[in-house]
Every structure is written in structure tokens, then in C-alpha cells.
C-alpha positions as CSV (number, residue, x, y, z in Angstrom):
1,X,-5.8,-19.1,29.2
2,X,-9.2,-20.2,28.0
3,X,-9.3,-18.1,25.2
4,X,-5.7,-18.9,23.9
5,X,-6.3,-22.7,24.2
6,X,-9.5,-22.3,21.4
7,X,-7.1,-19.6,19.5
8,X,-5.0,-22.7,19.5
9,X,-8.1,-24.5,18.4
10,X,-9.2,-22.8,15.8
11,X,-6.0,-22.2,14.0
12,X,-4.9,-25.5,14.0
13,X,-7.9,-26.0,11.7
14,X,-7.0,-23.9,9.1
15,X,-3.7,-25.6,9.1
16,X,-3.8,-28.3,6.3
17,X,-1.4,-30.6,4.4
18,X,-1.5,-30.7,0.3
19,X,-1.6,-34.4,0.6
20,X,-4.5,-35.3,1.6
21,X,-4.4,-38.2,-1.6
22,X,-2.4,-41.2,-2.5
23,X,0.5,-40.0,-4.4
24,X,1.7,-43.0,-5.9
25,X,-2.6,-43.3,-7.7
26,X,-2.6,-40.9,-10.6
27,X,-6.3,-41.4,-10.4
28,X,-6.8,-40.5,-7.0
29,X,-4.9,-37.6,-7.3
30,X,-7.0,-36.1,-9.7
31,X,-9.8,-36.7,-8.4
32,X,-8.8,-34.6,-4.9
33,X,-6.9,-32.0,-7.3
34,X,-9.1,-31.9,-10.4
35,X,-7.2,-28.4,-11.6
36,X,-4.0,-30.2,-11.6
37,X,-5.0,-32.5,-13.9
38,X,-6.3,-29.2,-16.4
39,X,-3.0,-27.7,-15.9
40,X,-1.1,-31.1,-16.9
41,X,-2.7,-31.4,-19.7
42,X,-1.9,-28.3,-21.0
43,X,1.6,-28.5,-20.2
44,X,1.3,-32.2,-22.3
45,X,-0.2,-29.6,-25.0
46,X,1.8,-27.1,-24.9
47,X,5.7,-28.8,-24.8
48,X,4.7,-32.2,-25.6
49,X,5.6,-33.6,-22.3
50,X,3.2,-36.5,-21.1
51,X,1.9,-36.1,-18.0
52,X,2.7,-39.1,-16.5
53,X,6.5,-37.5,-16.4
54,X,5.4,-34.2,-15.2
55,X,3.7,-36.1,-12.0
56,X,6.6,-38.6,-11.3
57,X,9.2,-35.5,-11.3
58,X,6.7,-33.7,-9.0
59,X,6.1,-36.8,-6.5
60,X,9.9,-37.7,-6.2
61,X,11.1,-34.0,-6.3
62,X,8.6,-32.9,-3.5
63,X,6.3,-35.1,-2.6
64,X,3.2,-32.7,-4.0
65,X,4.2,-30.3,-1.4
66,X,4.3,-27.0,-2.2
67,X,6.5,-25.5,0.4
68,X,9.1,-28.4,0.0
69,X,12.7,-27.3,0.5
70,X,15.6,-29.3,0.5
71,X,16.4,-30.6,4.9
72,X,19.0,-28.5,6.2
73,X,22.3,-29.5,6.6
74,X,23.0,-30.5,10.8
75,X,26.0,-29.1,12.4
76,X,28.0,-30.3,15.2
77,X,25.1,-33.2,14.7
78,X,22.3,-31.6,15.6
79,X,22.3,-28.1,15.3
80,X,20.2,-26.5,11.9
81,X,22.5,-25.0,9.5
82,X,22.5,-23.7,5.6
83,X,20.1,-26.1,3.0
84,X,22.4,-27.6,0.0
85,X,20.3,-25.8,-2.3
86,X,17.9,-23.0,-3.1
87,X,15.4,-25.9,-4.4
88,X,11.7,-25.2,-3.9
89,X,7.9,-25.9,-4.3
90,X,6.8,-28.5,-6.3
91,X,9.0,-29.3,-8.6
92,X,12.1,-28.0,-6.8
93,X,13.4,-25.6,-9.3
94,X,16.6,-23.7,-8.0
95,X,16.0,-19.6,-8.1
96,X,18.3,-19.4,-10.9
97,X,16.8,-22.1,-13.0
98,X,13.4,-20.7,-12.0
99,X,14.4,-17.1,-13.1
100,X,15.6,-18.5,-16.7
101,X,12.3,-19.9,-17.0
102,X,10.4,-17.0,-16.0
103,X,12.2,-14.5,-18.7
104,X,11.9,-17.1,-21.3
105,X,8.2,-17.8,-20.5
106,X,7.3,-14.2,-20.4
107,X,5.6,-15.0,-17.4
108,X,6.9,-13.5,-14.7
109,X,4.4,-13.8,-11.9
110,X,4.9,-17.8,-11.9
111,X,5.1,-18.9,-8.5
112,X,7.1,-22.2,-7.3
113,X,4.4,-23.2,-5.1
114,X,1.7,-22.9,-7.7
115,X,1.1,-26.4,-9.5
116,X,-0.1,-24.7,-13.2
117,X,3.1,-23.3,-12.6
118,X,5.6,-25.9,-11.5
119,X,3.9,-28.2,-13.9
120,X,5.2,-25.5,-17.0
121,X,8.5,-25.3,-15.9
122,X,8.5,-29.0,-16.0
123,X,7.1,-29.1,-19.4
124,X,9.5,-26.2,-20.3
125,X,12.7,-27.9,-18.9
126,X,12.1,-31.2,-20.6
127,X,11.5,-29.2,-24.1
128,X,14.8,-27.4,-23.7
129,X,16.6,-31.0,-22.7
130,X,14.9,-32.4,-25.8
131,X,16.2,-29.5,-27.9
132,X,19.6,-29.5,-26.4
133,X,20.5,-33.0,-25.7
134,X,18.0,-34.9,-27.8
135,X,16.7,-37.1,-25.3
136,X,13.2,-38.5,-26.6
137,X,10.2,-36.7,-24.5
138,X,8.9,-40.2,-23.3
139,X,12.4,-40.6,-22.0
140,X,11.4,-40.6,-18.1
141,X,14.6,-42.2,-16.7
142,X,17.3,-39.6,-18.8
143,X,15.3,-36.8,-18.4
144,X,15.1,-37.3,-14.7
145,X,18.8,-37.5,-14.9
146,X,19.3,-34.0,-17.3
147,X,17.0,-32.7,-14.7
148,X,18.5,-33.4,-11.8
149,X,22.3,-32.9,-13.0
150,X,21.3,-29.9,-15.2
151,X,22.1,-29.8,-18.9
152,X,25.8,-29.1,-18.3
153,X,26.1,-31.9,-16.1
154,X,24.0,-34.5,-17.8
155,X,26.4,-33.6,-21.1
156,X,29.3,-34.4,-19.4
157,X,27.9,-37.7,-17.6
158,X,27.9,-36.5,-14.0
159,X,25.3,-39.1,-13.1
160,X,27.4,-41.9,-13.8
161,X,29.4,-40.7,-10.8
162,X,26.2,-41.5,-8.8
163,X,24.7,-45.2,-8.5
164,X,21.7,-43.4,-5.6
165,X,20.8,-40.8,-8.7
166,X,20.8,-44.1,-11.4
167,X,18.3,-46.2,-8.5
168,X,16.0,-42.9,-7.9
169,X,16.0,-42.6,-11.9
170,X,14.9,-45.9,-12.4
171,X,12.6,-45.2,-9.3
172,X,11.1,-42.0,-11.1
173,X,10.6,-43.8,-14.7
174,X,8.8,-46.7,-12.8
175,X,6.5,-44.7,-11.5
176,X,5.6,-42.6,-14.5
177,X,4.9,-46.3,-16.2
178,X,2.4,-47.2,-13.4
179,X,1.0,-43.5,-13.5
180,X,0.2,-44.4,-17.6
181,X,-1.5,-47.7,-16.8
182,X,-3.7,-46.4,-14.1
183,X,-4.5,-43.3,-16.3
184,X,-6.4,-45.7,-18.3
185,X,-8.8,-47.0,-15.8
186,X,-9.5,-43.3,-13.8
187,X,-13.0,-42.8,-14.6
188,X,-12.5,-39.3,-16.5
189,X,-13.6,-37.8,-19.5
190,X,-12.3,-40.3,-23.0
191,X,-11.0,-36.9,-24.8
192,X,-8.4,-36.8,-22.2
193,X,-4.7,-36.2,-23.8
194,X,-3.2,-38.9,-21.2
């Protein structure tokens, strides 16, 4: 019994969270994740997508957890049953949307749980909505909607149908303002493409 209690012990310290920052500070994220912020800025590079979007999807879609699922649906009340979606890591890309981006990327080992990764496929998504449905790449609030809805359903309006999706929109395109402003006042290096 003695030895199972410091098993116990000793793996519950190797158990960690992937927030162990304030989520709504730009700055402070950063500073714990200092990669993330390298791979943001070459997404912003690479598709034109500021940064400040690519974190607001990430922090309303999952929180900056990488093993973030959709809750399962309860039934009888109480009892687990099927998720409403096959939505996943950090930016809670669905398997079929994650497989387009994978073949179009060429890169096949991405990984939903990796943040270079889910980062991309945000960059990549919001190209392909700019392409498609010309929505400006500063756009926060209507591309959170084309992201959300998918193309198709952002085309045919979908989201009006949904006063919650308008509020979280707004929601999402607030924070991506407040991300911009504290951007400016994170101590990091003045070459930064924020």
C-alpha cells in the first residue's frame, strides 16, 4: 500500500495543465510559451493573419488546451454519450477540415495538439476565407463567424440564425483588440511583426 500511495505521488507530478498563464494577457502568455509566440509570427508571415486573431480563435475555441474536445452530450441526464463534433486540440479543427489542410499544406505530420501546428491551420483557414469570401484579414468578428459556420455556412448566413454565435463573435473580436494593445507594452524584441 505504501508503495502505491508514492506511485500515486509521483505521477501526479508529472501530470500538468497547459495553462499555467493568464490567457486573456497576450504578454504573459508569451512570456510562459516563448515558442508560441515564434510560431505566430510565422503564421502572421506566412498567410498574413495577425496574431492577435490567431490567439483569440485559440483562447475561445479551446482555452490553450491541447487536448480540448468538445463536452459530451448527457443522456437520460446524466449518463456520457456521443460529442457533437470531432473538434480537437487547440484550435478545434474537425478531422475532415483538418485532413484538407494537411493535403493542401503538404504537411502531413501536423498534429492538432501541437500549437506551430494549430496556429497554421489557423493562418491557413483565414487565407482561404479571405480568398473565398473576401472578408478583410483584420476582420476578427466575420472570420470567427466563417470559421465557426464553415465557408458554406457563412455564404449562406447561417450565423444570423444564432444571436449566442453573434455575442461569442463579438466576444472573440474584443479580445483580439485587447490582445493588439497589450502587444505593445510586452517587453519583447521592437522587430516583432505584432
Amino acid at each position: 500500500m505504501k508503495y502505491l500511495l508514492i506511485f500515486f505521488l509521483l505521477l501526479s507530478g508529472c501530470i500538468t495543465t497547459d495553462r499555467s498563464f493568464n490567457t486573456a494577457n497576450i504578454c504573459d502568455i508569451f512570456k510562459t510559451n516563448p515558442k508560441w509566440k515564434s510560431y505566430a509570427e510565422k503564421t502572421k508571415e506566412k498567410w498574413g493573419v495577425p496574431v492577435s486573431l490567431q490567439l483569440s480563435f485559440i483562447k475561445q475555441e479551446s482555452s490553450f488546451e491541447r487536448t480540448a474536445r468538445p463536452p459530451r452530450k448527457k443522456v437520460l441526464g446524466f449518463i456520457p454519450g456521443l460529442r457533437p463534433s470531432s473538434a480537437y486540440g487547440y484550435s478545434q479543427a474537425l478531422d475532415g477540415t483538418w485532413e484538407e489542410y494537411k493535403v493542401s499544406t503538404k504537411n502531413f505530420n501536423a498534429d492538432r495538439k501541437n500549437f506551430r501546428d494549430a496556429s497554421d491551420f489557423i493562418g491557413w483557414y483565414v487565407d482561404g476565407s479571405y480568398r473565398l469570401l473576401k472578408i478583410d484579414k483584420s476582420d476578427v468578428y466575420n472570420h470567427y463567424l466563417a470559421y465557426h459556420e464553415g465557408k458554406g455556412g457563412y455564404q449562406k448566413k447561417s450565423y444570423n440564425k444564432k444571436k449566442w454565435l453573434l455575442e461569442v463573435a463579438k466576444k472573440v473580436e474584443r479580445q483580439a483588440k485587447d490582445y493588439s494593445n497589450q502587444i505593445t507594452k510586452c517587453n519583447f524584441h521592437k522587430n516583432s511583426v505584432f
